[in-house]
C-alpha positions, -999 to 999 in steps of 0.1 A, spaced: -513 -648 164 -514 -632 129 -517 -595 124 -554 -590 126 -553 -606 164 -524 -582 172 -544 -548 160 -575 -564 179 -556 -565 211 -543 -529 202 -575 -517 200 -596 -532 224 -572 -522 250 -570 -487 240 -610 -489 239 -612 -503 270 -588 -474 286 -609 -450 272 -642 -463 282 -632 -467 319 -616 -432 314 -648 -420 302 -665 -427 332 -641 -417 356 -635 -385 339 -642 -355 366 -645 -330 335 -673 -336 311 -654 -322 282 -627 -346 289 -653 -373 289 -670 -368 260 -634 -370 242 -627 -401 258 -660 -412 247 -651 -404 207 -620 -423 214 -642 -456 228 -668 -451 199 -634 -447 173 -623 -481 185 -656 -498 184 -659 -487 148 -624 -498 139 -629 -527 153 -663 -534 134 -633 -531 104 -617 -554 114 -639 -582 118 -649 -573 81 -683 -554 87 -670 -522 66 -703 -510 66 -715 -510 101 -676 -496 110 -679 -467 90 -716 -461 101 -703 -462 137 -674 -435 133 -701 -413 108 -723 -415 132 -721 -416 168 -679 -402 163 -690 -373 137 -725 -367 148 -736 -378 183 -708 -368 200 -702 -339 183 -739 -326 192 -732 -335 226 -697 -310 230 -723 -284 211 -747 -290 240 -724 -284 265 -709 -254 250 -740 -235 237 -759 -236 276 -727 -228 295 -733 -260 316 -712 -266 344 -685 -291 330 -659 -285 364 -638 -315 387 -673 -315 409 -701 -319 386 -702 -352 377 -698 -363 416 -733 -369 428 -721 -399 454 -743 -425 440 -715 -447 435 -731 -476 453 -763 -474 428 -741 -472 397 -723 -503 411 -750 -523 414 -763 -513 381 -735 -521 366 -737 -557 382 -770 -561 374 -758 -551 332 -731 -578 334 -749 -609 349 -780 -598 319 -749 -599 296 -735 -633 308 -769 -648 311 -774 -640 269 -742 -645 258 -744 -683 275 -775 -689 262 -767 -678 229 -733 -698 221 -728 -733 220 -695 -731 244 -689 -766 248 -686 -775 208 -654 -763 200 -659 -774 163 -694 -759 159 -698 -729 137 -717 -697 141 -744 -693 110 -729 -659 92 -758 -641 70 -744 -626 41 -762 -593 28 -747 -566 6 -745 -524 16 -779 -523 -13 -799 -544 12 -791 -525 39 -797 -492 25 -829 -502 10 -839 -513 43 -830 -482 59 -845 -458 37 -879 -476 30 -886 -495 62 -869 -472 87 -868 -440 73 -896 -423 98 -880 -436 130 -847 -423 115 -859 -389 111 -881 -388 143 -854 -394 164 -831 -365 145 -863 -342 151 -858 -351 187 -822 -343 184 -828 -310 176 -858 -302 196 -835 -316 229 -806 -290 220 -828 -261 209 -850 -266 245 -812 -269 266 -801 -237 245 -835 -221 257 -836 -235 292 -798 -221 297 -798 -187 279 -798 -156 303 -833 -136 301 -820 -100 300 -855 -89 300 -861 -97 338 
């Protein structure tokens, strides 16, 4: 094994930790920092594997932005973040769920690899940060900004829904 397999073990496993920790966290606080740590190492491992790009995308993003608007959430409507809130006892839904995720998973990923050709290569497309920006910002552009209008409109209405009425 060469370096590059040796940080990809690192971080996966620290990922991994993190995501199960994320959903076994009894403190939403606590989750939402395990979930930056999860996000952190799929970005670093987007590095990596050479995708600089979507990497730094992925810690701008969802690390710096998503999650960051979700700890705002939380903090600006004084939502109940104790050891009891995230207990609703619908473990046996979430299991099957979960189930139901990884046999959709297994079912693509066979379908989609040639497993039993150990010599056959995967077809790489090669495209440059332009291309992808150019993309983004003339093809996507209005999807991009709907869903950051949505963003907002979701925290403004929490902030709203959770304030105290002093007037009543």
């Amino acid at each position: 094994m060469n370096a590059h397999e040796y940080a990809f073990v690192a971080v996966a496993t620290i990922g991994s930790i993190a995501a199960v920790a994320v959903v076994t966290a009894r403190n939403v606080v606590h989750a939402a920092l395990y979930l930056v740590v999860t996000l952190a190492a799929v970005g670093i491992t987007f590095l990596l594997l050479g995708a600089e790009f979507v990497g730094w995308v992925q810690i701008l993003i969802y690390v710096g932005a998503i999650v960051i608007l979700f700890l705002f959430g939380l903090m600006l409507t004084k939502a109940p973040i104790g050891r009891d809130t995230l207990d609703n006892q619908q473990r046996l839904v979430a299991l099957l769920v979960a189930v139901g995720i990884l046999a959709g998973l297994i079912f693509l990923l066979n379908g989609a690899f040639e497993w039993n050709d150990p010599g056959g290569k995967i077809a790489v497309s090669h495209t440059d940060t332009f291309a992808v920006g150019t993309s983004l910002f003339r093809s996507y552009v209005l999807p991009f900004e709907a869903i950051s209008f949505l963003l907002l409109a979701a925290l403004i209405g929490a902030v709203v829904l959770a304030r105290k009425d002093d007037a009543r």
